[in-house]
C-alpha positions, 0 to 999 in steps of 0.5 A: 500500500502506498500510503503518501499517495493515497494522501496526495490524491485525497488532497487533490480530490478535496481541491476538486470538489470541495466548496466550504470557505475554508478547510483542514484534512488529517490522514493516518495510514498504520501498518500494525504488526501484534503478537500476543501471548497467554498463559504460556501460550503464544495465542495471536500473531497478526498483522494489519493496515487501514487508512482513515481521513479527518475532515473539517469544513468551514463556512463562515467559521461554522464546522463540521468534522467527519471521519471515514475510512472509505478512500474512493473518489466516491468515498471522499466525494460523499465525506465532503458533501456530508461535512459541508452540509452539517457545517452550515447548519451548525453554530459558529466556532468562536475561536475559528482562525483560518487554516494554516499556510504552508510554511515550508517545514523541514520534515525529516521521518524516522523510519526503521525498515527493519520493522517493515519485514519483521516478520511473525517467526521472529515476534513469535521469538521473542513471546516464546523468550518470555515464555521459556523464561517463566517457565523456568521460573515456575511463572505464567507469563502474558504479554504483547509485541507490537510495532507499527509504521505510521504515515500521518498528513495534514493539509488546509484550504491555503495550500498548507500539505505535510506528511511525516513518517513514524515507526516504533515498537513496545513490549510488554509482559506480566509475570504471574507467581503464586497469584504475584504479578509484576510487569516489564515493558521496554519501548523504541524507534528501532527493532535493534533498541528494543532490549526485551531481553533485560525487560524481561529479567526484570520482571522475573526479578521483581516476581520472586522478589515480591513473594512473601510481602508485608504490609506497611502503614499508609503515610508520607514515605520517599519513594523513588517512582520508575521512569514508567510511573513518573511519565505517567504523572507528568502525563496528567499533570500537563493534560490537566494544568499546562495550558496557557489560556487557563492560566491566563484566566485565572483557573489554572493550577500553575496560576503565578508560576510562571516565571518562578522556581518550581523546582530544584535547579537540575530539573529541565523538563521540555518537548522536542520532535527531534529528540534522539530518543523520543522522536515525534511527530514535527507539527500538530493536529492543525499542521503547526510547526512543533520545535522544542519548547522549554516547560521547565528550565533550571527548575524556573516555569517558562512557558506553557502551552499555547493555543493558537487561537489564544496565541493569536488573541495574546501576541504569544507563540503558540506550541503543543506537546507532542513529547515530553524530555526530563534531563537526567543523570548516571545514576541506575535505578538501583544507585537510587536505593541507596539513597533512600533510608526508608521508603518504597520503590514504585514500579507502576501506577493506575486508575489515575483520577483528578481530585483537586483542581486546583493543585492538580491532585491526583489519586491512583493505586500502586500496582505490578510490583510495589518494594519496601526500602529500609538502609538503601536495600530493597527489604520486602516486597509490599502490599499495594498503596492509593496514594493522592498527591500532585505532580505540580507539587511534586516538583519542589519535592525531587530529592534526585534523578536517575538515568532517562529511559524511553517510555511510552504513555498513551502514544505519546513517546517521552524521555524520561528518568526515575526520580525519589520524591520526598513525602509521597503520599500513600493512604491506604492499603489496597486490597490487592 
């Protein structure tokens, strides 16, 4: 399947018969490849490739958006007529700003052929590494490969047309022993970065590991979370609270921050398409360039993200968060330990809500593998903890950084490094 010329003709095609005042088009065309494993059991191992358009029409800043995945002239004919006719029947958009022009964006792809022609024996391989080696550890494993090439395009009425190529896989394994289960997953670019390998080695460690646990009090203890758990975090924490307009208005969690220390001064935390180990997407949903953006430099809040619409209304520079990068140090994780007196080490975080607003509060569950800390040394592993903190305040609390390791949230590629957060608020024991 050729996926860019699929793009140019339905641009071509929308140029022809489309008559709204104004319009964008978003394209996505996948190669997937998935291999799933159960119960010591390789049980799928398939491949895939679809296509889907976006398109939104305009008419005097009234829109519409509609999707389909019917490529035909005859396809994007009848997508184009449906989207005119519900936008002029709709209410006007008062943040409407006129579609991008072409400004002649350098786009590089990241691409790794190898990930074109894996091919399902050599996926098959590496469930049946997983497999084997909890088998010798007297373990259930279940897990996932996937890797997929994706062709995004975005295109506009003012003759605005990108195209940018991405590849990337994950692996991801839950060991089971005596009802304890713990998780390994690594991520990368490249099929040769992808150390499954030690991931596994991990996950098998943490398993033993976590036979025989205690069960702690609930209080503020030092934590060091990994460079997985972290990201999550960070996640919410920009999704709910970096936002420029709301900061503007008064009901951001950031409001009177900026500009001041947030931090220590080791912390930089910032977004860059052309990350060496993060690399993304180089423009946004609406075709806007992306370049990297500081969020925190030297622990100072610079910048915040930025819409167009309130970029245009602000004199601001607008910019979007397509990736997050944290600079961090030598340390291993396993050099954090020793720094922590007492405490816990955890792996992983879900069932994450907002509780406040206003500080960004979250609250969540620990969960995989959870390891109680006492003079440097992992001691036990622990039963599980809901914590309620916040990653805004999180920040000023950062005791230390570890080693940045790739990770993979919600598609969204980081670089990320563990940190020991002081005072990390866990609640309550769960009851798993």
């Amino acid at each position: 399947m050729n996926y860019q010329n699929s793009f140019n003709k339905i641009c071509e095609l929308l140029k022809k018969y489309s008559t709204a005042d104004d319009y964008q088009v978003n394209y996505l065309g996948t190669k997937n490849n998935l291999t799933r494993f159960a119960d010591n059991m390789l049980t799928q191992n398939i491949e895939n490739e679809f296509e889907e358009v976006y398109l939104t029409s305009y008419f005097d800043s009234k829109k519409a958006t509609l999707q389909t995945a019917n490529l035909s002239e005859g396809g994007i004919k009848e997508l184009i007529k449906r989207s005119e006719d519900i936008a002029k029947k709709s209410k006007k958009d008062v943040e409407y700003l006129p579609s991008l022009r072409d400004d002649h964006q350098t786009i590089n792809h990241n691409l790794d052929a190898n990930l074109l022609d894996l091919s399902p024996t050599k996926r098959s391989d590496m469930a049946g590494f997983a497999i084997n080696e909890a088998v010798k550890h007297q373990m259930t494993a279940a897990g996932t490969f996937e890797s997929s090439v994706d062709h995004v395009g975005v295109a506009t009425k003012n003759h605005l047309q990108k195209y940018h190529i991405q590849s990337g896989c994950a692996f991801s394994a839950t060991f089971d022993k005596c009802n304890e289960q713990t998780n390994c997953r690594t991520s990368a670019m490249t099929f040769q970065d992808l150390n499954y390998q030690s991931a596994i080695e991990d996950g098998i460690r943490d398993a033993i590991l976590m036979q025989n646990k205690i069960t702690m009090p609930p209080g503020k203890y030092d934590v060091l979370l990994s460079s997985h758990a972290y990201t999550e975090l960070n996640f919410m924490g920009a999704g709910y609270g970096m936002d420029r307009k709301a900061y503007d208005k008064g009901y951001s969690a950031y409001n009177k921050k900026l500009g001041t220390q947030i931090a220590p001064e080791h912390i930089n935390l910032f977004t860059d398409p052309n990350s060496p180990h993060a690399a993304c997407k180089p423009f946004m949903y609406d075709g806007l360039s992306v370049s990297k953006n500081m969020l925190i430099e030297n622990g100072i809040l610079k910048n915040l993200p930025t819409s167009r619409f309130w970029g245009h209304q602000n004199n601001l520079q607008a910019f979007g968060i397509g990736n997050l990068i944290m600079d961090g140090s030598h340390l291993s994780d396993d050099l954090l330990i020793q720094k922590i007196e007492r405490g816990f080490y955890i792996k992983d975080i879900w069932y994450i809500r907002l509780v406040n607003q206003e500080d960004l509060t979250l609250t969540g569950m620990t969960r995989n593998a959870l390891f109680y800390i006492e003079d440097g040394k992992i001691k036990s592993g622990a039963t599980h903890f809901r914590w309620n903190d916040s990653p805004m305040l999180m920040f000023d609390r950062i005791k230390d950084v570890g080693m940045a390791k790739r990770e993979q949230v919600w598609n969204y590629p980081s670089y990320m490094p563990p940190v020991i957060i002081k005072d990390f608020n866990l609640t309550s024991a769960t009851l798993f």
